[in-house]
py3Dmol code that shows the C-alpha trace and the ligand (Angstrom):
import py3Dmol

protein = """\
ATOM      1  CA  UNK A   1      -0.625   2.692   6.557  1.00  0.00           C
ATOM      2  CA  UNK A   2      -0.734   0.775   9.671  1.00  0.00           C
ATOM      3  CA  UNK A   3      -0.496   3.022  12.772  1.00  0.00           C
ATOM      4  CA  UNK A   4       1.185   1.201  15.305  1.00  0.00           C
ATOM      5  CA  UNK A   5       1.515   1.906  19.246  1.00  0.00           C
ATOM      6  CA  UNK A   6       4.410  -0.047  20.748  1.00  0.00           C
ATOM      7  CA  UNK A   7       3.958  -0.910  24.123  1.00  0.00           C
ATOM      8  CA  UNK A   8       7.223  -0.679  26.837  1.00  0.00           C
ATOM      9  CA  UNK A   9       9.115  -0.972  30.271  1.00  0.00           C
ATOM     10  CA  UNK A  10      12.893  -1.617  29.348  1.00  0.00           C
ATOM     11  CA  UNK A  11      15.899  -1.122  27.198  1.00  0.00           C
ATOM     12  CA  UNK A  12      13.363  -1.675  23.878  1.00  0.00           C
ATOM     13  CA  UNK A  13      15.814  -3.247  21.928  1.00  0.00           C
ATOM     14  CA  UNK A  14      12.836  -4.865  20.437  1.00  0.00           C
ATOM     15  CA  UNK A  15      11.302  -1.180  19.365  1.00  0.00           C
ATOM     16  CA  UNK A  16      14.881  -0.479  18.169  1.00  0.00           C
ATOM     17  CA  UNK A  17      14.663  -3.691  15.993  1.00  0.00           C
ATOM     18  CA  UNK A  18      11.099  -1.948  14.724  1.00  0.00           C
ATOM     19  CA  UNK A  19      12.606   1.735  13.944  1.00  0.00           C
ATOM     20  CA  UNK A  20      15.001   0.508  12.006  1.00  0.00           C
ATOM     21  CA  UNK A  21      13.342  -2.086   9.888  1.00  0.00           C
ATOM     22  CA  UNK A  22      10.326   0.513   8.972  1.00  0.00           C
ATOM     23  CA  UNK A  23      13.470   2.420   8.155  1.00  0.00           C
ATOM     24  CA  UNK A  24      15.680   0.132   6.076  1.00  0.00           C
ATOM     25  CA  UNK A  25      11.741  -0.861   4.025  1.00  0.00           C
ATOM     26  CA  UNK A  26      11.637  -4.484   6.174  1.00  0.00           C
ATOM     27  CA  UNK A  27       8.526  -3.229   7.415  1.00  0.00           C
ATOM     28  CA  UNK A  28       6.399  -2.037   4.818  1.00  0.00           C
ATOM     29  CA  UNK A  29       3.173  -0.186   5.018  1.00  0.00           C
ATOM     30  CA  UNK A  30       3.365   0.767   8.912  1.00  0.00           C
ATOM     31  CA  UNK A  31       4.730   3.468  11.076  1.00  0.00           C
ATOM     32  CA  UNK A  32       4.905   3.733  14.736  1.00  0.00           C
ATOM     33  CA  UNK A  33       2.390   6.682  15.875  1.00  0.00           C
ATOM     34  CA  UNK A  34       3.612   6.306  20.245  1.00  0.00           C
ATOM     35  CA  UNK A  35       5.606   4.356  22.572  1.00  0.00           C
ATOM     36  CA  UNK A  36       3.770   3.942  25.531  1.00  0.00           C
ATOM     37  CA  UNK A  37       6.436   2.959  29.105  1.00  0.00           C
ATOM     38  CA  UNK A  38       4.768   2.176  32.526  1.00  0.00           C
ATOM     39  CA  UNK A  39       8.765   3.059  33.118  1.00  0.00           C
ATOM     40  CA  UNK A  40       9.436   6.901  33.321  1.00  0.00           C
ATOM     41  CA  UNK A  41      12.997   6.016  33.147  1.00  0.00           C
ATOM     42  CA  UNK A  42      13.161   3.393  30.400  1.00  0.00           C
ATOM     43  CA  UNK A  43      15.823   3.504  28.156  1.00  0.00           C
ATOM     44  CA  UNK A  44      12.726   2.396  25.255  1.00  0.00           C
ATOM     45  CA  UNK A  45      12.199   6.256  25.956  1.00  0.00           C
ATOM     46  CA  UNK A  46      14.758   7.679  24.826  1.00  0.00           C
ATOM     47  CA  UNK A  47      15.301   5.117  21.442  1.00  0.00           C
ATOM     48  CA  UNK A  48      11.795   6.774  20.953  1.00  0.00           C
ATOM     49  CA  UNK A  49      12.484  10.310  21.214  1.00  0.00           C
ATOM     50  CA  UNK A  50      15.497   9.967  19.289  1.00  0.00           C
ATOM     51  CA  UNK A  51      13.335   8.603  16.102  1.00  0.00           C
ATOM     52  CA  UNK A  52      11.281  11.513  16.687  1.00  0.00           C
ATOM     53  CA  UNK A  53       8.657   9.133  17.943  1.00  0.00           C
ATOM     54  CA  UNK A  54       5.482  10.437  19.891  1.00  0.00           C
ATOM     55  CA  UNK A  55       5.584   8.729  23.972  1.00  0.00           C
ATOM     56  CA  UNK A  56       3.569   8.475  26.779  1.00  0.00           C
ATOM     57  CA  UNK A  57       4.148   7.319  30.503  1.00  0.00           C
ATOM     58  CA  UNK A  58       1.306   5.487  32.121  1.00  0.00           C
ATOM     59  CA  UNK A  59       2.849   4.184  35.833  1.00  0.00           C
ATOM     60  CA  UNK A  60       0.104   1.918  37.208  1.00  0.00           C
ATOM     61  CA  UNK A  61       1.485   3.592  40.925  1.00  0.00           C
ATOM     62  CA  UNK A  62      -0.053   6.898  39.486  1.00  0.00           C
ATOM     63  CA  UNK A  63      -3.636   5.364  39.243  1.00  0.00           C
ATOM     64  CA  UNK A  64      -5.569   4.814  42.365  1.00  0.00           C
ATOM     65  CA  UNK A  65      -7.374   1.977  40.687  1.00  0.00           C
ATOM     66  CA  UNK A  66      -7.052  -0.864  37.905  1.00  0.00           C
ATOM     67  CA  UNK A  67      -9.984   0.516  36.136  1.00  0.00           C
ATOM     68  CA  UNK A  68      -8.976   4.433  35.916  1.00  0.00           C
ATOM     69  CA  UNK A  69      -5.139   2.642  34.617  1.00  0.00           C
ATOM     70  CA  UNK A  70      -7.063   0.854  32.047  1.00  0.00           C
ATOM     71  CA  UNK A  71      -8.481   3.819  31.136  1.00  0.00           C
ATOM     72  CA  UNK A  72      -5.581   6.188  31.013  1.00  0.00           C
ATOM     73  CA  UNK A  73      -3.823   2.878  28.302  1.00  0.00           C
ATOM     74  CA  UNK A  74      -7.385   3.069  26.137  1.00  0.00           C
ATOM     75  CA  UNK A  75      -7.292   6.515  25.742  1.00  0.00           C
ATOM     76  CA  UNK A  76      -3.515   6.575  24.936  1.00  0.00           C
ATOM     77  CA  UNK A  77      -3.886   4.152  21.974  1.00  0.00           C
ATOM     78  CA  UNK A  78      -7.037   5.474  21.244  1.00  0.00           C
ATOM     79  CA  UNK A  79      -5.492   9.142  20.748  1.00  0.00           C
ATOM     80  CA  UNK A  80      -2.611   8.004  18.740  1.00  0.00           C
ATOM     81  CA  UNK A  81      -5.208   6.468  16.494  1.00  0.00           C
ATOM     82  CA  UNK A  82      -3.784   3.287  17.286  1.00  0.00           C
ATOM     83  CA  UNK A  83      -4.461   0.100  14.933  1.00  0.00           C
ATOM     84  CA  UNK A  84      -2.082  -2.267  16.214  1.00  0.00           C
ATOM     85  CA  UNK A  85      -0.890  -2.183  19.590  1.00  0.00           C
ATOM     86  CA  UNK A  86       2.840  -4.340  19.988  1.00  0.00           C
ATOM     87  CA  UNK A  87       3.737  -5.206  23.280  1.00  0.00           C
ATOM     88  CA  UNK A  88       7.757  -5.369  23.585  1.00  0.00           C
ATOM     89  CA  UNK A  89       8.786  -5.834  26.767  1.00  0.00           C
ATOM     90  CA  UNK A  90       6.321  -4.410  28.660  1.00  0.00           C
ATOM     91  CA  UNK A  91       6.038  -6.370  31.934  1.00  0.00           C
ATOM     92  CA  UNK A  92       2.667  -5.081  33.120  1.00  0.00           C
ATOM     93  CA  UNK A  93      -0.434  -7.971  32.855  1.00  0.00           C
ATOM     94  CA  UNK A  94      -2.921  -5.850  30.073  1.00  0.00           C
ATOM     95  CA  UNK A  95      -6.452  -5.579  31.772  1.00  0.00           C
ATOM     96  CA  UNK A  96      -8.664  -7.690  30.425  1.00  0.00           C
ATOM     97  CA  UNK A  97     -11.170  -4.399  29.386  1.00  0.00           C
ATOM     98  CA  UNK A  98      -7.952  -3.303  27.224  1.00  0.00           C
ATOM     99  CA  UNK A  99      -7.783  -6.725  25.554  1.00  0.00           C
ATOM    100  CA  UNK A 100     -11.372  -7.113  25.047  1.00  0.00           C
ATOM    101  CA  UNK A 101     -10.881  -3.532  23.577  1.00  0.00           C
ATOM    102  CA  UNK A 102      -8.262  -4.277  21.145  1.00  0.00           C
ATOM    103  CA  UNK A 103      -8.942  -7.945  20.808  1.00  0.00           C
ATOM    104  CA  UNK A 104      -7.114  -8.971  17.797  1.00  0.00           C
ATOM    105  CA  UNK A 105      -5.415  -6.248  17.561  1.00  0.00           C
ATOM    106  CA  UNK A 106      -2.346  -7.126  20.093  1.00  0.00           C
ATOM    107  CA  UNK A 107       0.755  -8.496  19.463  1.00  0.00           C
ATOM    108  CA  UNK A 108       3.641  -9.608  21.766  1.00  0.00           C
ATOM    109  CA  UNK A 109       7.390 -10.883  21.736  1.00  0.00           C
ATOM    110  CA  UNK A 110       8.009 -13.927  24.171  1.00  0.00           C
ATOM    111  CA  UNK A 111      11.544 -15.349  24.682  1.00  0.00           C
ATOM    112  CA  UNK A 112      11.203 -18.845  24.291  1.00  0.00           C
ATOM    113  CA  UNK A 113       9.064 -21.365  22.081  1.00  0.00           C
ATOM    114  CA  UNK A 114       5.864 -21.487  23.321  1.00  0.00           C
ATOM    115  CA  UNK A 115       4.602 -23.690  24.725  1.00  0.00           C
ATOM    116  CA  UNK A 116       7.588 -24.177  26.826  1.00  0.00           C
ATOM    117  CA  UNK A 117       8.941 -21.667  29.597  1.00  0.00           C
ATOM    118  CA  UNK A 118       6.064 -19.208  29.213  1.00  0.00           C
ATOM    119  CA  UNK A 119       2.938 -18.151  31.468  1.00  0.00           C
ATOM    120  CA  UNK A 120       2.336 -16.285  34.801  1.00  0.00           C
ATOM    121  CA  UNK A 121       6.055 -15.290  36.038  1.00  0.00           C
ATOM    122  CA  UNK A 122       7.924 -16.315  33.339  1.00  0.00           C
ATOM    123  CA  UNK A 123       9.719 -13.445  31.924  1.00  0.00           C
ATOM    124  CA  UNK A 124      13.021 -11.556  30.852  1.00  0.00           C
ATOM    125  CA  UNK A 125      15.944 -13.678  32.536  1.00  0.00           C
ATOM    126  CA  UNK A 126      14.100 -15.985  34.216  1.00  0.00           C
ATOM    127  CA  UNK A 127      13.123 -17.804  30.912  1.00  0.00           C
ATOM    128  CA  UNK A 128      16.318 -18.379  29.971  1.00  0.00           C
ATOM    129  CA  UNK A 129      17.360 -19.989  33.533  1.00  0.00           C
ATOM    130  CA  UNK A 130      14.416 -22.077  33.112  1.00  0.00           C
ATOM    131  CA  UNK A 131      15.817 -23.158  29.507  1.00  0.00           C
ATOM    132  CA  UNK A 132      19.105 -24.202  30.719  1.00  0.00           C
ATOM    133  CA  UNK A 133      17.914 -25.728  34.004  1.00  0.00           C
ATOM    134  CA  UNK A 134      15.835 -27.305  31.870  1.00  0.00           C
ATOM    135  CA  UNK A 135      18.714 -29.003  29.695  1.00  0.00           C
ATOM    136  CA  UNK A 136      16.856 -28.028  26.763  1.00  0.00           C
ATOM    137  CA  UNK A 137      19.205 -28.032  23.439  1.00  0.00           C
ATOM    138  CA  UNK A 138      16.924 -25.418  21.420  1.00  0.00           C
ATOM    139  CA  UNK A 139      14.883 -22.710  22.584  1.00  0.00           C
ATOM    140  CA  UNK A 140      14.135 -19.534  20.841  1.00  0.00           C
ATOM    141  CA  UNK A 141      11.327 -16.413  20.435  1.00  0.00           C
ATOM    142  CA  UNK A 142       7.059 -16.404  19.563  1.00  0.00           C
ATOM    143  CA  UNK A 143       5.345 -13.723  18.080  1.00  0.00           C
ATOM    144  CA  UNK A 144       1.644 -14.165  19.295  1.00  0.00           C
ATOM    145  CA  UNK A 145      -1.628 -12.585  19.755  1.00  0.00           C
ATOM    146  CA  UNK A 146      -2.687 -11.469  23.195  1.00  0.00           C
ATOM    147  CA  UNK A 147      -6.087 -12.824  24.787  1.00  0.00           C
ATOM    148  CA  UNK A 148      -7.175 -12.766  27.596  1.00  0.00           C
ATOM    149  CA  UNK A 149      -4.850 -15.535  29.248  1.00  0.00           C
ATOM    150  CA  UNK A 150      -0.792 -15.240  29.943  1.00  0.00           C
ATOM    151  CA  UNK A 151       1.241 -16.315  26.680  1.00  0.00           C
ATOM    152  CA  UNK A 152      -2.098 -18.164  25.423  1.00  0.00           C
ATOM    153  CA  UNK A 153      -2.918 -16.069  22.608  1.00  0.00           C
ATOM    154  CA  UNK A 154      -2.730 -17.850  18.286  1.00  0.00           C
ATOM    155  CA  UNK A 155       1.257 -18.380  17.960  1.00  0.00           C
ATOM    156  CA  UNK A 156       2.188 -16.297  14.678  1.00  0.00           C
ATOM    157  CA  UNK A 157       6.154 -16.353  14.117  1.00  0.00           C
ATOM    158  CA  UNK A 158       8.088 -18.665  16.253  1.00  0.00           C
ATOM    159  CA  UNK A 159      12.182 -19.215  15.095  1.00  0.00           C
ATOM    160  CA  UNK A 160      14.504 -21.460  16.994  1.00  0.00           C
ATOM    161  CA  UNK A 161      17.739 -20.787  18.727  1.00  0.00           C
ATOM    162  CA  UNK A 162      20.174 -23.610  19.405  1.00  0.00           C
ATOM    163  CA  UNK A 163      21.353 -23.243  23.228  1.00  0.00           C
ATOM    164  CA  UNK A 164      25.354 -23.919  23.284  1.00  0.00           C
ATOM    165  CA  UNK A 165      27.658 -25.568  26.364  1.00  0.00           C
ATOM    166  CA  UNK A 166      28.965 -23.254  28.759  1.00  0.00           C
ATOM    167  CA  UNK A 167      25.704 -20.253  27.889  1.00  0.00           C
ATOM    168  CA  UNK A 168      24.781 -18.755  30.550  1.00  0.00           C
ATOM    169  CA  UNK A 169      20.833 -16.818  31.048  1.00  0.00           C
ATOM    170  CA  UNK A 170      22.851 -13.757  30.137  1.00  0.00           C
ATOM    171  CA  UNK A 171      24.328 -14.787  26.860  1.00  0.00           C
ATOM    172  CA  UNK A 172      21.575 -16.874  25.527  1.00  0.00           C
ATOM    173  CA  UNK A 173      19.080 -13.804  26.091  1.00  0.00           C
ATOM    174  CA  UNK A 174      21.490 -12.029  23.652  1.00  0.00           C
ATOM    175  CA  UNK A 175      21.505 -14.837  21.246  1.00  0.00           C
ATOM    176  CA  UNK A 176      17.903 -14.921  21.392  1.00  0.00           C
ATOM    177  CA  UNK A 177      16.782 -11.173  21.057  1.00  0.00           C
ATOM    178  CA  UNK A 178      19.693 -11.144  18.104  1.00  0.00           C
ATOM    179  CA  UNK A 179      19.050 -14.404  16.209  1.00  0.00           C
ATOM    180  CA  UNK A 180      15.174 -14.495  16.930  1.00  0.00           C
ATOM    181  CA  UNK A 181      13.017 -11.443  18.823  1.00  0.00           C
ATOM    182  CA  UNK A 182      15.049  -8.517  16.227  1.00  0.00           C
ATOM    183  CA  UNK A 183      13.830 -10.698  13.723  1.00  0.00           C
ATOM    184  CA  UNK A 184      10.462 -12.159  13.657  1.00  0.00           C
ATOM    185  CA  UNK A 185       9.046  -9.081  15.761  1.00  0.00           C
ATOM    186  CA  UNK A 186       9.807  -6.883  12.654  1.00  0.00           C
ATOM    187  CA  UNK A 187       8.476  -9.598  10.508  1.00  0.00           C
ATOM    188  CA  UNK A 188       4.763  -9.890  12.228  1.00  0.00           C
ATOM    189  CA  UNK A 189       4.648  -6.624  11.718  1.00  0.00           C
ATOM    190  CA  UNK A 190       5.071  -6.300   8.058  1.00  0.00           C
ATOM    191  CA  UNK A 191       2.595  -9.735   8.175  1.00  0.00           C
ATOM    192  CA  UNK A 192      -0.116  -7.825   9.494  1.00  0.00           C
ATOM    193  CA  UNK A 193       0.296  -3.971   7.559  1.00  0.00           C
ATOM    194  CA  UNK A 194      -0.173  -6.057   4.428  1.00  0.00           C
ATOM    195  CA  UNK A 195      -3.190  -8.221   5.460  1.00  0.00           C
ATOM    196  CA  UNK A 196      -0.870 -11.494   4.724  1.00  0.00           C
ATOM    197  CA  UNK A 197      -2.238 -12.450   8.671  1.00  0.00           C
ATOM    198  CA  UNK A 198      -5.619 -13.051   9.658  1.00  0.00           C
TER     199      UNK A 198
END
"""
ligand_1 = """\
14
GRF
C 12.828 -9.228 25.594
O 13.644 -10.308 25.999
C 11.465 -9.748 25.234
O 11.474 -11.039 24.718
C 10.787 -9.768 26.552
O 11.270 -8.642 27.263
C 12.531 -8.286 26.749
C 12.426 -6.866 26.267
O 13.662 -6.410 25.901
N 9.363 -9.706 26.376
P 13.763 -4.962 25.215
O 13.135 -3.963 26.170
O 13.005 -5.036 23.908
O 15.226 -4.777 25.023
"""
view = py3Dmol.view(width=600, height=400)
view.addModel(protein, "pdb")
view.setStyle({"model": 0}, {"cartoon": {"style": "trace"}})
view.addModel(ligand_1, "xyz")
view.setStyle({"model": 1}, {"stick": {}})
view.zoomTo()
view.show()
């Protein structure tokens, strides 16, 4: 059984997409042991405690420095027993001890095809803005390992998204998280808890 710590600072429509395929058997093999939010007031939260799921809020504010934050995330996923840590929507840059920690281990969801529209400030909205500004006709979601760079780590999943006239950053966000995030997320997941990923 995989023991999985997800990894938040929003809505977590992507940990919703998570709960409910270990639920419905899309997922086999893996369970979520904690939600971890740099957030105290994430919405992720509350999806969590509603699926009776274990969480934990680490606020880099409440650490006087980036080593004793580092340590508060390691012990979190440590304590939880943690064997694969997702990152879904959680906006804080992982210190590199954490990654060297868990190297291999790390997953995350980024909202456009990678390569393209991805790296150091390129998140949430602002990927989707770049997309259209862009004039690009198909965009979509990655799955990839986490190293030690920004969006840099082995691509897993990747599915496409076609971008339609008159979408605004707003509306292709949706289309993306529903068509492609809800989807291949889920599906890395179930990759990894029965060894079909290296
Ligand atoms: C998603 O768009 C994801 O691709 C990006 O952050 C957003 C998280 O949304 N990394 P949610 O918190 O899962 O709803």
């Amino acid at each position: 059984m995989l023991r999985v710590t997800v990894m938040v600072s929003g809505g977590g429509t992507n940990l919703q997409a998570i709960i409910d395929a270990i639920a419905d058997g899309t997922i086999r093999n893996a369970r979520i042991v904690r939600v971890v939010s740099n957030k105290k007031d994430a919405y992720a939260l509350e999806r969590a405690a509603r699926a009776g799921i274990d969480t934990c809020v680490i606020c880099r504010k409440d650490y006087d420095s980036p080593g004793a934050f580092e340590k508060a995330l390691t012990a979190s996923a440590e304590e939880a027993g943690t064997d694969l840590v997702v990152l879904a929507g959680f906006l804080v840059v992982l210190p590199e001890a954490f990654v060297n920690r868990f190297e291999g281990r790390i997953i995350n969801i980024h909202p456009s095809l990678i390569p393209s529209f991805c790296g150091k400030g390129f998140y949430g909205l602002k990927v989707h803005e770049e997309a259209l500004k862009r004039g690009v006709k198909v965009t979509g979601a990655t799955v990839h390992f986490v190293d030690k760079g920004c969006d840099t780590g082995p691509i897993i999943l990747q599915k496409a998204v076609e971008v339609l006239d008159g979408d605004t950053p707003e509306i292709l966000q949706k289309r993306v998280m529903e068509q492609a995030e809800w989807k291949i997320l889920p599906k890395a997941i179930d990759l990894i808890a029965n060894g079909e990923i290296v």
